[in-house]
mmCIF file of the C-alpha atoms, coordinates in Angstrom:
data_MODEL
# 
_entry.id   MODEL 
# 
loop_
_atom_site.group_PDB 
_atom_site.id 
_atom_site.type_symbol 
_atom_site.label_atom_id 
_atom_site.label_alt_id 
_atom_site.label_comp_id 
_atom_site.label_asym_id 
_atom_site.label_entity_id 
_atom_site.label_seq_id 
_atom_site.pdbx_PDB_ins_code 
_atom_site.Cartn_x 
_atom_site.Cartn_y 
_atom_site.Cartn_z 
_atom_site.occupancy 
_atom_site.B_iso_or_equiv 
_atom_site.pdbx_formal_charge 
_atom_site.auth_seq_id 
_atom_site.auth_comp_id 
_atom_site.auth_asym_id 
_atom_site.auth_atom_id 
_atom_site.pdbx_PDB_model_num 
ATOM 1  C CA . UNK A 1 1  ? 154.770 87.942  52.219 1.00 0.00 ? 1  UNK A CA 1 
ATOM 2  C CA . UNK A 1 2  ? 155.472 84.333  51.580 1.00 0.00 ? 2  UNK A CA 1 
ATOM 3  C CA . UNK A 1 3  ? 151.236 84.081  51.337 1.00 0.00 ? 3  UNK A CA 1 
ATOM 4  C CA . UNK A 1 4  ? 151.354 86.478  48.183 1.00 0.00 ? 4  UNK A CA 1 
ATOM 5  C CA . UNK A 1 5  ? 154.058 84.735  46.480 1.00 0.00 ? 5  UNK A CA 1 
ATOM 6  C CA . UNK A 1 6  ? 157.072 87.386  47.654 1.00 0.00 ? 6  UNK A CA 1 
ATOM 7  C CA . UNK A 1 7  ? 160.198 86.287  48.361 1.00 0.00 ? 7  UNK A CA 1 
ATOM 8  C CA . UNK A 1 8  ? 162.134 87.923  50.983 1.00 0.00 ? 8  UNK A CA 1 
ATOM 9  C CA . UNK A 1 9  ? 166.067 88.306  50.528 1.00 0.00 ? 9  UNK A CA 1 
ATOM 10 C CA . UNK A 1 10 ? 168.106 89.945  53.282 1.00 0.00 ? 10 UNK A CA 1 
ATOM 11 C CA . UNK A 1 11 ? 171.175 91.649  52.796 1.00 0.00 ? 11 UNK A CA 1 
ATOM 12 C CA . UNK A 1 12 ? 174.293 92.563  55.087 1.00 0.00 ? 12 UNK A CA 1 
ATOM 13 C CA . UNK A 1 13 ? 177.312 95.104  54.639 1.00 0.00 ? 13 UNK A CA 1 
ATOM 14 C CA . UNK A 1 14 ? 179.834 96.174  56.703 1.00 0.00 ? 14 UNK A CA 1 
ATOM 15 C CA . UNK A 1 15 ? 180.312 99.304  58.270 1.00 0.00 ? 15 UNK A CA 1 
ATOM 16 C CA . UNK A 1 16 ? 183.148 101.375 58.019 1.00 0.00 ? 16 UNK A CA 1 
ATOM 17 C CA . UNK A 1 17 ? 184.621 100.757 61.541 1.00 0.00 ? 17 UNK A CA 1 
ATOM 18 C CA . UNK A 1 18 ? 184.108 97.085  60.861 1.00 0.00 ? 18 UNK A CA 1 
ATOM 19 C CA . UNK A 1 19 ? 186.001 97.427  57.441 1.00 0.00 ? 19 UNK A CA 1 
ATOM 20 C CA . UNK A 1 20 ? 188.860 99.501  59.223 1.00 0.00 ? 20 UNK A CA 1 
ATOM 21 C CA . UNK A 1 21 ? 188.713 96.235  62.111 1.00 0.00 ? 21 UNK A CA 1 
ATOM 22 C CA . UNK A 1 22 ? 188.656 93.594  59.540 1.00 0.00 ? 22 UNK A CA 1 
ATOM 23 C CA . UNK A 1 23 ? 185.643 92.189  61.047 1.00 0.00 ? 23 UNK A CA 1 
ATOM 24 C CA . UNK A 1 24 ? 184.959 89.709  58.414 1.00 0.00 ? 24 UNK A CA 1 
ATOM 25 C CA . UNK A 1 25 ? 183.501 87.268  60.553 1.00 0.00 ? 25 UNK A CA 1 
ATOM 26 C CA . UNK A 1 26 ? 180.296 89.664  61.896 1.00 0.00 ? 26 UNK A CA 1 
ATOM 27 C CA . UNK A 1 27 ? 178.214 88.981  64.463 1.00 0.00 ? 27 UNK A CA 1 
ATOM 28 C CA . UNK A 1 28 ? 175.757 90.178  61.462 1.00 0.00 ? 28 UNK A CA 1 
ATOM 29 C CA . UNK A 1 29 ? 176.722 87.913  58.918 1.00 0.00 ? 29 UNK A CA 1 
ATOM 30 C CA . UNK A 1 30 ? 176.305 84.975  61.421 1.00 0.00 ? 30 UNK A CA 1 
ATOM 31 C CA . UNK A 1 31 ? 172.840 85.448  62.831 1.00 0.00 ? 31 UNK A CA 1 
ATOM 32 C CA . UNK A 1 32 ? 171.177 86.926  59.321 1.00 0.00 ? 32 UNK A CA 1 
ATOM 33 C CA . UNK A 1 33 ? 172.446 84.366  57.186 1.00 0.00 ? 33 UNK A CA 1 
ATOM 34 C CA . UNK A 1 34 ? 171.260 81.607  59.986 1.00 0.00 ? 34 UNK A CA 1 
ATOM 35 C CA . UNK A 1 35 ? 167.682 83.263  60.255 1.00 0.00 ? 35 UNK A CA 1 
ATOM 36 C CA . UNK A 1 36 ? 167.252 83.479  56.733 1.00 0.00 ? 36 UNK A CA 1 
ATOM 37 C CA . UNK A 1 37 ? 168.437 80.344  56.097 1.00 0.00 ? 37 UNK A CA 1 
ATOM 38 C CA . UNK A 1 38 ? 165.709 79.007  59.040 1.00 0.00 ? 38 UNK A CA 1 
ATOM 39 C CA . UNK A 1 39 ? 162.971 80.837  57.008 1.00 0.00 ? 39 UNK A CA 1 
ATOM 40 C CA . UNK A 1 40 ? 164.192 79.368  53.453 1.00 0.00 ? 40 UNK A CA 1 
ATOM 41 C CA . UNK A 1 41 ? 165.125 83.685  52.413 1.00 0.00 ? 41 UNK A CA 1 
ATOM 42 C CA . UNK A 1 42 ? 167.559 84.764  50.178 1.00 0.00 ? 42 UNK A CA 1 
ATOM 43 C CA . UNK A 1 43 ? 170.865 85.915  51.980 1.00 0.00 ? 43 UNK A CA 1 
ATOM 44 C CA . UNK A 1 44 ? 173.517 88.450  50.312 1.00 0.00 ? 44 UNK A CA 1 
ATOM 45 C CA . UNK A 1 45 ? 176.743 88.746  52.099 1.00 0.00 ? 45 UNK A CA 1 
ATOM 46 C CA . UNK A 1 46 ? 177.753 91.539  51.088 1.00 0.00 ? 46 UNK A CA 1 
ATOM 47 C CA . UNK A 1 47 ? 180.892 91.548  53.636 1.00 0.00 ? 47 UNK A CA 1 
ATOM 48 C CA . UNK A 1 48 ? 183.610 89.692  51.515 1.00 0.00 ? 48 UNK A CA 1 
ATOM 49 C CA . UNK A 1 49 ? 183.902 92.285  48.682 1.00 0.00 ? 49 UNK A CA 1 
ATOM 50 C CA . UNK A 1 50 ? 184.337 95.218  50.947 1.00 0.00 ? 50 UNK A CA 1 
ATOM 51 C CA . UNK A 1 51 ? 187.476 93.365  52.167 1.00 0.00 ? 51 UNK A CA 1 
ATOM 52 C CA . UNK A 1 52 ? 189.227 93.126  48.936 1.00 0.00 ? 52 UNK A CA 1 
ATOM 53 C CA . UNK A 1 53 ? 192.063 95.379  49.510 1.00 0.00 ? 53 UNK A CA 1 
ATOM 54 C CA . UNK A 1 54 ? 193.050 98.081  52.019 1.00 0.00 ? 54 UNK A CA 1 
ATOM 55 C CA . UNK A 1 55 ? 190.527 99.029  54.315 1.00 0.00 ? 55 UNK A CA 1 
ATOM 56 C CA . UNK A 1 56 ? 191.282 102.568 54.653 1.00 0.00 ? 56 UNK A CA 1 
ATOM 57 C CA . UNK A 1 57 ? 190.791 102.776 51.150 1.00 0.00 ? 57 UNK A CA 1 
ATOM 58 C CA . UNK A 1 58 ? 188.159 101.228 50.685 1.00 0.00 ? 58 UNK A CA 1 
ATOM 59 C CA . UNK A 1 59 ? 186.536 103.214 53.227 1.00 0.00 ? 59 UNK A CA 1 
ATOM 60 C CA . UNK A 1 60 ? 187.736 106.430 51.890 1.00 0.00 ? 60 UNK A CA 1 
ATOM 61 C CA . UNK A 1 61 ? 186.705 105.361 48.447 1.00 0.00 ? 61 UNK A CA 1 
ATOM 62 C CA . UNK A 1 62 ? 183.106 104.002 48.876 1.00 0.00 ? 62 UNK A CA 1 
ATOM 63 C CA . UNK A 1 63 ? 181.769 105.572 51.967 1.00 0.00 ? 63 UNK A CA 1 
ATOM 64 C CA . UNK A 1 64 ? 180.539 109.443 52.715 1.00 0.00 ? 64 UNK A CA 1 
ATOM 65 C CA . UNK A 1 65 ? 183.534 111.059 54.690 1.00 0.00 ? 65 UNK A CA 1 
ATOM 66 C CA . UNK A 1 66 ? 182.525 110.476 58.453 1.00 0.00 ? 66 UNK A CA 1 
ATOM 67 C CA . UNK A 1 67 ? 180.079 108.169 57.913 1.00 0.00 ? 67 UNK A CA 1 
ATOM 68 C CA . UNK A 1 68 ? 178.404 105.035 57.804 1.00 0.00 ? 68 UNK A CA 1 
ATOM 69 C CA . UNK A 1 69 ? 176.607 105.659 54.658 1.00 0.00 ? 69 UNK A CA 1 
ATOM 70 C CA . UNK A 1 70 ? 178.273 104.752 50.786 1.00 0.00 ? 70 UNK A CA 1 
ATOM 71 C CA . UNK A 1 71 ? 179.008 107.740 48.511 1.00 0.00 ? 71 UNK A CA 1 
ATOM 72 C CA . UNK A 1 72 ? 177.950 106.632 44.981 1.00 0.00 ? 72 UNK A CA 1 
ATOM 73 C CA . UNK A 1 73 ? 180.850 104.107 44.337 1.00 0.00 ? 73 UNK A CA 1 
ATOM 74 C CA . UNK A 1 74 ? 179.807 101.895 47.363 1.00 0.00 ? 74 UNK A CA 1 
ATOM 75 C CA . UNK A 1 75 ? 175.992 102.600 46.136 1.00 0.00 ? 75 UNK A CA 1 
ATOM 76 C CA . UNK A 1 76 ? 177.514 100.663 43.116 1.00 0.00 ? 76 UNK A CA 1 
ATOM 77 C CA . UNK A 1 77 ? 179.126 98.083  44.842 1.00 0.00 ? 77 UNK A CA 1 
ATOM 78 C CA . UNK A 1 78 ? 176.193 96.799  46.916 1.00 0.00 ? 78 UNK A CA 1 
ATOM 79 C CA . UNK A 1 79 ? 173.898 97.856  43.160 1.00 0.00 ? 79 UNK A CA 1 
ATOM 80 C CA . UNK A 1 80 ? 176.129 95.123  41.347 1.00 0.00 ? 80 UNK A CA 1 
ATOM 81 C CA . UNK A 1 81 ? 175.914 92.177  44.942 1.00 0.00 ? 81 UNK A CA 1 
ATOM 82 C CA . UNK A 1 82 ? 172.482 92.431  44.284 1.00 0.00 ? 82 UNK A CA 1 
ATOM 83 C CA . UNK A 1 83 ? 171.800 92.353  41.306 1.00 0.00 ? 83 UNK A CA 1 
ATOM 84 C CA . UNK A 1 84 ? 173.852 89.623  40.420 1.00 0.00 ? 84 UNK A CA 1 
ATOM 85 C CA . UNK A 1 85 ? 172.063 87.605  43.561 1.00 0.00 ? 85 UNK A CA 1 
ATOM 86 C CA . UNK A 1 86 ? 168.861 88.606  42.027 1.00 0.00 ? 86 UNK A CA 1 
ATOM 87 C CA . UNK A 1 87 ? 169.901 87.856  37.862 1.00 0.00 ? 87 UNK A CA 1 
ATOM 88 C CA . UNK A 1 88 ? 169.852 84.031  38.209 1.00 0.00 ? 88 UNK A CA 1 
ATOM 89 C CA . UNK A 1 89 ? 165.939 84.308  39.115 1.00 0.00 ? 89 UNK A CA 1 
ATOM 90 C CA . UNK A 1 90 ? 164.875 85.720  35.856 1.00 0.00 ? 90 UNK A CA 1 
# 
């Protein structure tokens, strides 16, 4: 990729058992951020804003009833992460 001028960005979210844990400090978040950070790639942490709040909420407001995948409000959450991660490269 890097030979063709693409630049890689990796991105990591919680999942809804995590949320309702309060994992914020994921096993995930550690090694992706290091690796990409090794290989000079974008990194979007997308952990911290699913943690604003109450969990069960958030859960129950952003992710398809039993399970791991976001209904359209958490499809907009993670839309507007990346997007603003991606906005400054223009």
């Amino acid at each position: 990729a890097a030979a063709h001028g693409i630049r890689l960005t990796v991105a990591v979210y919680p999942w809804p058992d995590q949320i309702l844990a309060g994992d914020r400090d994921s096993r995930q978040v550690r090694f992706w951020s290091a690796w990409a950070e090794a290989r000079s790639a974008g990194f979007i942490d997308c952990f911290p804003s699913f943690f604003q709040g109450s969990g069960e909420e958030t859960v129950r407001r952003e992710f398809i009833k039993g399970d791991i995948h976001w209904n359209q409000a958490g499809h907009r959450r993670v839309a507007d992460l990346v997007l603003g991660h991606l906005e400054p490269r223009k």
